[in-house]
C-alpha positions as CSV (number, residue, x, y, z in Angstrom):
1,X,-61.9,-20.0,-1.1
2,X,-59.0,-18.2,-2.7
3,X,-56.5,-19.9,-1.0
4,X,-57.9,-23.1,-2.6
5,X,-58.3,-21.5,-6.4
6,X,-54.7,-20.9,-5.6
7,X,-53.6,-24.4,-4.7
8,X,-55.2,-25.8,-7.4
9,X,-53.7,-23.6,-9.8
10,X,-50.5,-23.9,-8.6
11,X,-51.2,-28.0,-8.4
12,X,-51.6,-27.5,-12.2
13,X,-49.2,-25.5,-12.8
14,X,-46.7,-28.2,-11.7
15,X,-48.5,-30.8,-13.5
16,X,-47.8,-29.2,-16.6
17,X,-43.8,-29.1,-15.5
18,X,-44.1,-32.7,-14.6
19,X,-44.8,-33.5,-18.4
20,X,-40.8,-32.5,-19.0
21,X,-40.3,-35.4,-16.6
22,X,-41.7,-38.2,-19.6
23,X,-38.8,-37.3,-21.1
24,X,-36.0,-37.2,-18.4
25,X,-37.4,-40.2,-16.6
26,X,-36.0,-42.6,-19.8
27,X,-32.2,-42.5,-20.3
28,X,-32.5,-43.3,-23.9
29,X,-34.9,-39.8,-24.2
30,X,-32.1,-37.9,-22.7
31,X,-29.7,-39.5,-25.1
32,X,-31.8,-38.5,-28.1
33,X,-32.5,-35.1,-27.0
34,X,-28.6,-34.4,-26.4
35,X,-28.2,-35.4,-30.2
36,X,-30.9,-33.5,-31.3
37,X,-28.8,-30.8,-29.5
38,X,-26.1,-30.8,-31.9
39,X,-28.2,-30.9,-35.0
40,X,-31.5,-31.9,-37.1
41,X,-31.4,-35.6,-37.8
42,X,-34.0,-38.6,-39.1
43,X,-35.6,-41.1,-36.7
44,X,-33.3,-43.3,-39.3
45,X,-30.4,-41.7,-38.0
46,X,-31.0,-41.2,-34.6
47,X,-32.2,-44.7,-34.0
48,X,-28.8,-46.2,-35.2
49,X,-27.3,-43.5,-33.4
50,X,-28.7,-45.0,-29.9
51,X,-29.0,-48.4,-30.7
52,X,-32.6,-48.5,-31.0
53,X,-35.4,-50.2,-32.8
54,X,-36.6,-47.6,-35.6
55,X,-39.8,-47.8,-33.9
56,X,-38.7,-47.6,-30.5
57,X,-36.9,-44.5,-31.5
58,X,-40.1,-43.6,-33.3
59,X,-42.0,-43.9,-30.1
60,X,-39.4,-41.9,-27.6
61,X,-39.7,-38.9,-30.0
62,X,-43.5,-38.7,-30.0
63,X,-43.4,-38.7,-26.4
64,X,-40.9,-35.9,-26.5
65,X,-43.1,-33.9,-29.2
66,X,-46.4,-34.0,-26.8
67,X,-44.1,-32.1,-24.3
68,X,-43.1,-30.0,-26.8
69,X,-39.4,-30.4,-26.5
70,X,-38.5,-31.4,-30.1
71,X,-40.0,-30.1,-33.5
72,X,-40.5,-32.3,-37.2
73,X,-40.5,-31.4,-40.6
74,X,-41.0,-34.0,-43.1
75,X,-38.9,-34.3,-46.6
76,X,-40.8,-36.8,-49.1
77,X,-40.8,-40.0,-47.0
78,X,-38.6,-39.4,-44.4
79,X,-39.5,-37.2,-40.7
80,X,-36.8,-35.2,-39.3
81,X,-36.2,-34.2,-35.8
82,X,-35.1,-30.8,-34.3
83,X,-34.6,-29.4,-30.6
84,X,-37.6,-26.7,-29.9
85,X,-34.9,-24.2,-29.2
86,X,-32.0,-23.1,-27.4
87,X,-33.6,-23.5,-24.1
88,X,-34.2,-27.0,-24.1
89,X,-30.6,-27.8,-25.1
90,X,-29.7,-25.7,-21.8
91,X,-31.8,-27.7,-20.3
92,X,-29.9,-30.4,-20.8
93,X,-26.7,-29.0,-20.7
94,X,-28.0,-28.1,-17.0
95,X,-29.1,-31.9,-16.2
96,X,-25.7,-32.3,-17.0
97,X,-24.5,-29.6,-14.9
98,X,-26.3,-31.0,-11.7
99,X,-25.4,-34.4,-12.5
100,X,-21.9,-34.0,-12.6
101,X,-21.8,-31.7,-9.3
102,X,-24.2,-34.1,-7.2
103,X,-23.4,-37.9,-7.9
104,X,-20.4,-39.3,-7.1
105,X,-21.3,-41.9,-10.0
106,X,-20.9,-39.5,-12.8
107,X,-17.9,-38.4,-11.5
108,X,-16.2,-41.7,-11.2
109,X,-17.7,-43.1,-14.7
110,X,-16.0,-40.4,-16.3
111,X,-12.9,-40.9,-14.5
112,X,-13.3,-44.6,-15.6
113,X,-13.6,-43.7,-18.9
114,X,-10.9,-41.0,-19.2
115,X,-12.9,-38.1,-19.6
116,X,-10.6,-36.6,-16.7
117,X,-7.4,-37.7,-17.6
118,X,-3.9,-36.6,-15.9
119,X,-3.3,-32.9,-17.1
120,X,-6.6,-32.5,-18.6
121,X,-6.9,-28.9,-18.7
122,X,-9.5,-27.8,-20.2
123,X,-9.5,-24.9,-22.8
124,X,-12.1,-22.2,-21.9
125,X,-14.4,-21.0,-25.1
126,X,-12.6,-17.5,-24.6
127,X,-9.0,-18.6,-24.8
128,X,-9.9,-20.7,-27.9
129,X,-11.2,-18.4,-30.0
130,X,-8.5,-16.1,-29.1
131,X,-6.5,-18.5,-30.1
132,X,-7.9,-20.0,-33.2
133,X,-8.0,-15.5,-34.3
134,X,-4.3,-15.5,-33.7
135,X,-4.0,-19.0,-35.9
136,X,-1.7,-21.1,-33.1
137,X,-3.8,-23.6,-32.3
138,X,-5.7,-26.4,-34.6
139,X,-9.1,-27.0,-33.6
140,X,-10.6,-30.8,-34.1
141,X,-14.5,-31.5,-34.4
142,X,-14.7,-35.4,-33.5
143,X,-18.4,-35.9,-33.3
144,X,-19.9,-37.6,-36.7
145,X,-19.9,-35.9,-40.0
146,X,-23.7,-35.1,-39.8
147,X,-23.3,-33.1,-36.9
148,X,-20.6,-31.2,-38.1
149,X,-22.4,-30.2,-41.1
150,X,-25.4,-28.9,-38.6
151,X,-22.9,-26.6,-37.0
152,X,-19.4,-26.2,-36.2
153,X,-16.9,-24.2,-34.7
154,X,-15.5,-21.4,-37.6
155,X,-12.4,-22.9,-38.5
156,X,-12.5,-26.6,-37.1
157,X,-11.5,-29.6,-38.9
158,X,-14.3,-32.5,-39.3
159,X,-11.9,-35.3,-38.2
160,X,-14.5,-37.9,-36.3
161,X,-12.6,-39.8,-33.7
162,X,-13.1,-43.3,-35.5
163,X,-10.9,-41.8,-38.3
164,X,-8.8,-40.1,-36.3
165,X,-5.5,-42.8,-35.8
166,X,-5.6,-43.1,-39.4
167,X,-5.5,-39.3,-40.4
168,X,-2.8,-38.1,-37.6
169,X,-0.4,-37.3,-40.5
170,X,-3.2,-34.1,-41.5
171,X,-2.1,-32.8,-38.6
172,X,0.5,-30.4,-37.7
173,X,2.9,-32.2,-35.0
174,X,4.5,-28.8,-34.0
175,X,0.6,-27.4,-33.4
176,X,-1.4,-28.1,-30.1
177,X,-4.6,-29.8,-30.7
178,X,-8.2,-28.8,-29.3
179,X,-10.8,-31.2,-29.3
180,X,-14.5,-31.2,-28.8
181,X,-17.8,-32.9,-29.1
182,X,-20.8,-32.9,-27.5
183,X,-20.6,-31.2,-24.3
184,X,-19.0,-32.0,-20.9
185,X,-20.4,-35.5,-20.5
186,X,-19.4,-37.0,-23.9
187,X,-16.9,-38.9,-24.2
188,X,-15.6,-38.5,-27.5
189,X,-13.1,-35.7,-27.5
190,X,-11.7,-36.8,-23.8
191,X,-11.0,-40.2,-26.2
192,X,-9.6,-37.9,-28.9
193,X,-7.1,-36.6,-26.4
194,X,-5.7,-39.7,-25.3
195,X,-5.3,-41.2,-28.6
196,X,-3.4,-37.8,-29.6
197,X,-1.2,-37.8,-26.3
198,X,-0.3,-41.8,-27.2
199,X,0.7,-40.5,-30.4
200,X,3.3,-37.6,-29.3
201,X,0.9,-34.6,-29.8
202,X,-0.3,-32.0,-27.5
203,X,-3.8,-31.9,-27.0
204,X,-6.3,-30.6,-24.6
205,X,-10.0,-30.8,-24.5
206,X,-13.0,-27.3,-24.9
207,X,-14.1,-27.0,-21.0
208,X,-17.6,-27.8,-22.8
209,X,-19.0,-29.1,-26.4
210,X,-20.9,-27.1,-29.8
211,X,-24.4,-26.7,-27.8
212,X,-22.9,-23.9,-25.4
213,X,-20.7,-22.6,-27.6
214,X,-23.5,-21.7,-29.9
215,X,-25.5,-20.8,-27.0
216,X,-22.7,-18.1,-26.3
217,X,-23.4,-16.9,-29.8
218,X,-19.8,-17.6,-30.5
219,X,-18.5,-17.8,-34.3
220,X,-20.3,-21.2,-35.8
221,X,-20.1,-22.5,-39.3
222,X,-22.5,-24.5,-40.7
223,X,-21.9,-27.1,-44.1
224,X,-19.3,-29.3,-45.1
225,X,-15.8,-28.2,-45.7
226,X,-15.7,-29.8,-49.4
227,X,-11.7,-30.8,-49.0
228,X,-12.7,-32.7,-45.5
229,X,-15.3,-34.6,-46.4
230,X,-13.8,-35.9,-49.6
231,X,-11.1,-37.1,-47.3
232,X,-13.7,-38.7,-44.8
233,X,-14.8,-40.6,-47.9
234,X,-12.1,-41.6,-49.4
235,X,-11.6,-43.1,-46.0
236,X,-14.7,-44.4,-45.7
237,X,-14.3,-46.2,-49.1
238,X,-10.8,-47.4,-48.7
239,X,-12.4,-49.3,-45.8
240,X,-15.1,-50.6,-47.4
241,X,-13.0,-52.4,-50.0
242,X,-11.0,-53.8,-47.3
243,X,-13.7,-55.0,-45.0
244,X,-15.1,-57.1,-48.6
């Protein structure tokens, strides 16, 4: 008889980690919860973000709130997303992990992308903050303004990789470049690199992205640095004009 209790809690016990499942069984849930990783944003946001419907979006992140993997708050109209906590964004940093290690697929999409380019050594967190102390290296966030503003690294420059051709000249030529994004499997700073080595510049990607270097309660900066984003939108509105 106690042999079956035990069965049957232990057959419940894995139910309940089978719910976390829901979530990684649907690509485009991964996709949001990796977002939701690197800051607080609206289902408005994250929907053009993924290229969703705003009510497919809508529906992915109830899912992921009945497994308790993302948290709301509501301003006036508008609902706002947030990881639970630390743990689930290891979580997925760890998906990534396993990913990466066990199929060969991963591996050669990023190669097919660039993410491992020739001479892509990576910059451990350790060396670059050691570095960014001693002021001989400049530091790049390319991810999108609103994910900058959730959290940076202390000292980096918002310079997202769409805007990055056009704003090479804000950059140092005799200074190496670090870049980062997301984490190991975005694609975004890998991109930065080669557009910077095309250019002349030395530049080398973080081994990782913002999640884990928060998550090693490294030096992060939250807000806007005022001179940066009124560069991003002068940009942005020198564009505009053009496009009309």
């Amino acid at each position: 008889m106690d042999n079956e209790k035990t069965y049957e809690e232990r057959a419940l016990l894995y139910e309940q980690l089978a719910r976390i499942g829901k979530v990684v069984v649907n690509p485009k849930r991964i996709e949001l919860l990796d977002l939701l990783c690197q800051g607080e944003r609206s289902v408005d946001d994250l929907a053009s973000a993924t290229g969703l419907k705003l009510s497919t979006a809508s529906a992915h992140l109830q899912v992921m709130r009945q497994c308790r993997l993302v948290e709301t708050r509501r301003d006036a109209n508008r609902v706002y997303y947030r990881s639970a906590g630390e743990e689930v964004c290891r979580f997925v940093a760890t998906l990534g992990d396993v990913a990466r290690i066990r199929l060969a697929e991963v591996k050669q999409i990023l190669a097919d992308i660039g993410s491992h380019t020739n001479d892509t050594e990576r910059v451990s967190r350790v060396d670059l903050l050691n570095r960014v102390r001693a002021g001989d290296v400049v530091v790049i966030d390319v991810r999108p303004v609103e994910e900058y503003e959730a959290g940076h690294i202390s000292g980096a420059i918002s310079l997202p990789l769409e805007y990055l051709e056009a704003r090479l000249d804000e950059l140092d030529p005799q200074m190496e470049i670090v870049a980062y994004c997301r984490g190991p499997l975005c694609l975004l700073a890998p991109q930065a690199v080669v557009t910077l080595r095309k250019h002349g510049r030395q530049a080398r990607c973080l081994e990782d992205g913002m999640p884990e270097w928060r998550q090693a309660r490294l030096p992060v900066t939250f807000g806007s640095n005022t001179a940066d984003v009124q560069m991003a939108e002068a940009f942005l509105s020198t564009n505009k004009k053009e496009e009309f």
